[in-house]
C-alpha positions as CSV (number, residue, x, y, z in Angstrom):
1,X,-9.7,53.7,20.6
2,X,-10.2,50.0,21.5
3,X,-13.8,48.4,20.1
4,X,-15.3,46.4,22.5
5,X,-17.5,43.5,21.3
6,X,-21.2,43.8,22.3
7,X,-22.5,40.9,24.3
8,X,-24.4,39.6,20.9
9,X,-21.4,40.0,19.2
10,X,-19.5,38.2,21.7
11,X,-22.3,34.8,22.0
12,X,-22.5,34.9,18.1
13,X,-18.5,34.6,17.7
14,X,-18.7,31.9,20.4
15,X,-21.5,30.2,18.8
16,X,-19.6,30.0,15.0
17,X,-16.6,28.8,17.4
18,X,-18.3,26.2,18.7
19,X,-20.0,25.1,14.9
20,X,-16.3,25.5,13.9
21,X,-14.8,23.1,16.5
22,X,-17.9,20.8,16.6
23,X,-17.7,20.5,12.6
24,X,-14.0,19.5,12.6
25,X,-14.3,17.0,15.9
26,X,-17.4,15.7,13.9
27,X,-15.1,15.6,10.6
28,X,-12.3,14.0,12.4
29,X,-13.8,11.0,14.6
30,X,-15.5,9.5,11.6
31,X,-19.3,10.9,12.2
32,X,-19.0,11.7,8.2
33,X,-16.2,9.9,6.9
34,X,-17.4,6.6,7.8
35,X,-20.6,6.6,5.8
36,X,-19.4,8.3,2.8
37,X,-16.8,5.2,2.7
38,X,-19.5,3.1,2.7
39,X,-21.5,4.8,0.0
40,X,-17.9,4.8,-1.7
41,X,-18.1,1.2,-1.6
42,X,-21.4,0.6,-2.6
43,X,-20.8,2.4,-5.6
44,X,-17.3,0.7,-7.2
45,X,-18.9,-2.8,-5.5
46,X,-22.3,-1.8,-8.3
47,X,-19.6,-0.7,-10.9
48,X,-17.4,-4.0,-10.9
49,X,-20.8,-6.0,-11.1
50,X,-22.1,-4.0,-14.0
51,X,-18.4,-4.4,-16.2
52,X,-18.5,-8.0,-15.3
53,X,-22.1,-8.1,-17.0
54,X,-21.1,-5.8,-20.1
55,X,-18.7,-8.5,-20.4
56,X,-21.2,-11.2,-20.4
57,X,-23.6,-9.2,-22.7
58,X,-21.0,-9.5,-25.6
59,X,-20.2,-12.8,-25.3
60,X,-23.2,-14.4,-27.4
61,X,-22.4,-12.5,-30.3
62,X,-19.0,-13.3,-30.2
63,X,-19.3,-17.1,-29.7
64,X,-21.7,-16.6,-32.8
65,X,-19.7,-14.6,-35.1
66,X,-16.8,-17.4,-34.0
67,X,-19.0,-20.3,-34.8
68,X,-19.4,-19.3,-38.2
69,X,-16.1,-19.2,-39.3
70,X,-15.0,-22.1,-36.7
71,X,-17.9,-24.7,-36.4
72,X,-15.7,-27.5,-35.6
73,X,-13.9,-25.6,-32.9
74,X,-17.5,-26.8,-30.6
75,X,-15.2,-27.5,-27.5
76,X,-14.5,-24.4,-26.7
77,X,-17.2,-22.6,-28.1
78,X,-19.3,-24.5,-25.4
79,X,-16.4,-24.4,-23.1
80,X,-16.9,-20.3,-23.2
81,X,-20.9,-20.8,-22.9
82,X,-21.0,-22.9,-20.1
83,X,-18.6,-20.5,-18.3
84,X,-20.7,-17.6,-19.0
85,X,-23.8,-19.5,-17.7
86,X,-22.0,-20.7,-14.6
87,X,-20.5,-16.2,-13.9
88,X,-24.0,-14.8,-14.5
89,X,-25.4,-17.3,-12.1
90,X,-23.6,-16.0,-9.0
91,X,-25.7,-13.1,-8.4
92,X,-24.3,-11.0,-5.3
93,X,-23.7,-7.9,-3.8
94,X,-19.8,-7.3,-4.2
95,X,-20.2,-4.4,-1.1
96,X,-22.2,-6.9,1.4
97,X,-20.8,-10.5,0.4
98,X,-19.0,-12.9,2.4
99,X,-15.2,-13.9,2.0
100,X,-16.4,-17.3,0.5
101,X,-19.3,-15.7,-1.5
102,X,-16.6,-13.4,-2.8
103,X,-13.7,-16.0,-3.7
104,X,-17.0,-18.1,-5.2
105,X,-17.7,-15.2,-7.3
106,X,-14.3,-14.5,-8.6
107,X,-13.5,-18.0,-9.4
108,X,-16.9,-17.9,-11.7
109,X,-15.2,-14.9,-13.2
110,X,-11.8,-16.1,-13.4
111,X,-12.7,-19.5,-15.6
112,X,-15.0,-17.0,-17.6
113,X,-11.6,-15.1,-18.0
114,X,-9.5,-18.3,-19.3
115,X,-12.3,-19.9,-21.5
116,X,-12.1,-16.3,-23.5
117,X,-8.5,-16.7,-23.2
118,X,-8.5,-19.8,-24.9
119,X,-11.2,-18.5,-27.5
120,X,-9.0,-16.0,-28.6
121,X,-6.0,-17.9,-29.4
122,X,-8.6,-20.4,-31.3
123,X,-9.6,-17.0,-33.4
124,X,-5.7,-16.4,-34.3
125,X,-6.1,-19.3,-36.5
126,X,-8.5,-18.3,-38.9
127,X,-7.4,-15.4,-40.7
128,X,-11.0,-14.7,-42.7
129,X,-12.5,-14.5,-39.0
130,X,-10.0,-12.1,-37.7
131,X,-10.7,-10.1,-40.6
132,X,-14.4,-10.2,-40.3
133,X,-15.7,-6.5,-39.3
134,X,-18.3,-7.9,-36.6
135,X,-15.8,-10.1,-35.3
136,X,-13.1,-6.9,-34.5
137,X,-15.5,-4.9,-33.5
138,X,-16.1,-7.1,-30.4
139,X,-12.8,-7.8,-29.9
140,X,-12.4,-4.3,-29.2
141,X,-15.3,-4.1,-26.9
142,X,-14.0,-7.0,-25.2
143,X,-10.5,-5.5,-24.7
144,X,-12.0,-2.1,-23.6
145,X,-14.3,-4.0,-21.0
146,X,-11.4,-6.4,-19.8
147,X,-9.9,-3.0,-19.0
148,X,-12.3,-1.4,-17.4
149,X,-13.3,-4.3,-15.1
150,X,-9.1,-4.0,-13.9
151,X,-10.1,-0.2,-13.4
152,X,-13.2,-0.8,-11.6
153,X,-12.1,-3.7,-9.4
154,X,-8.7,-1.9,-8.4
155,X,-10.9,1.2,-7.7
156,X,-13.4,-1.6,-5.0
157,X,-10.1,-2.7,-3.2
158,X,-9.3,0.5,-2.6
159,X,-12.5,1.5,-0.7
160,X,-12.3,-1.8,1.1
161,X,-9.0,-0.7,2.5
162,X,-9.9,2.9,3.1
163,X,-13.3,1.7,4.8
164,X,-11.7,-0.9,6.7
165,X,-9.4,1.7,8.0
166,X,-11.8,3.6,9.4
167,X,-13.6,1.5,11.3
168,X,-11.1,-0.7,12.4
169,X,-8.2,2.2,12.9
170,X,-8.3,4.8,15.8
171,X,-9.7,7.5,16.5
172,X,-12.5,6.6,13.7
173,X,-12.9,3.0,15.0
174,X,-14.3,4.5,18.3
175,X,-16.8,6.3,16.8
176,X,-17.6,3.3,14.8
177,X,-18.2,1.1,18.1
178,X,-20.7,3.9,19.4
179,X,-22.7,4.9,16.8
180,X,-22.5,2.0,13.4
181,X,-20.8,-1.2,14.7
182,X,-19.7,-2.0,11.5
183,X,-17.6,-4.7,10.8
184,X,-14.5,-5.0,8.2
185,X,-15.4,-6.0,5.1
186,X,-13.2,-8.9,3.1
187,X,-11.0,-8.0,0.6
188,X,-11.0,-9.0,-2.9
189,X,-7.8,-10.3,-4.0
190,X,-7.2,-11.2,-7.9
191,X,-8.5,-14.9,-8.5
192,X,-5.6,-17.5,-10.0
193,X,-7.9,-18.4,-12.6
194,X,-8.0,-14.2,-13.5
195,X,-4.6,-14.6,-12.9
196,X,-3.4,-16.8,-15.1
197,X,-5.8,-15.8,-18.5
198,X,-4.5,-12.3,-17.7
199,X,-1.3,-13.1,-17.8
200,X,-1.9,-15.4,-21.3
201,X,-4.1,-13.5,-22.4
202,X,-3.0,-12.8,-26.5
203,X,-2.4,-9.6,-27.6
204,X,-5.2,-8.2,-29.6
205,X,-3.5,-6.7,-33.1
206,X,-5.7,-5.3,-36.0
């Protein structure tokens, strides 16, 4: 015997038919996926900020711990101060900042990246510092942050790319011209500065 629907079974199928559809034309055009990419950003733009200043935290204490095993070696001791000074003084917001307020930010990282560069190679010469506790103890901290900071920055340039796809790339970039009229944002790009103490950068060994 064939079943036939009622007419409130038949409006309530039709009804979760249209959620269903509506749901997935909502999904598709960029309704949701445009500001959870945003949020995305927000987030890894907060996260490369805050490894950036964990880095900065640990420098006093390790141009200390330095200085008293290497007093003399004041040129680059103040070399790695002044660039410290000069990377926690460009204060932005990584997810909202401009192409030059973002290459100005990265340079100030960047000579903050060789100046510890150079600091370390200093510290291979004095063996009774490399085999103080305090000293290895922040180099280690100092190598684990350098790593996450890679991590975290990779991790922003990827939800540049994927929010700049969305809405700059059809079908989303329609729904981005109706309803948010957001614009690309720039991307980051590894400083040469970064660059080079990255790729000089001595091997820590304990």
């Amino acid at each position: 015997m064939i079943h036939r629907m009622t007419h409130r079974q038949s409006t309530r199928l039709s009804i979760a038919l249209w959620l269903l559809a509506t749901s997935l034309f909502l999904s598709a055009c960029g309704i949701q996926s445009i500001p959870q990419a945003e949020n995305e950003l927000d987030a890894t733009a907060a996260e490369v900020t805050n490894q950036y200043k964990r880095r900065a935290d640990l420098i006093p204490n390790l141009v200390s711990t330095v200085k008293g095993y290497a007093a003399h070696e004041q040129e680059t001791l103040t070399a790695v101060t002044e660039a410290r000074a000069k990377a926690t003084a460009m204060r932005i917001d990584p997810s909202q900042a401009s192409a030059e307020q973002i290459q100005q930010f990265q340079a100030a990282q960047g000579g903050l990246s060789q100046a510890l560069g150079r600091l370390m190679v200093v510290a291979e010469r004095y063996p009774d510092l490399k085999a103080d506790r305090n000293f290895r103890e922040l180099q280690a901290q100092l190598e684990g942050t350098e790593n996450r900071i890679t991590i975290a920055r990779q991790r922003h340039i990827d939800a540049i790319r994927r929010f700049n796809d969305l809405v700059a790339v059809p079908p989303t970039s329609f729904t981005n011209s109706l309803f948010y009229q957001h614009d690309k944002r720039p991307q980051w790009s590894l400083d040469p500065a970064e660059q080079k103490a990255v790729e000089q950068a001595p091997e820590v060994a304990f």
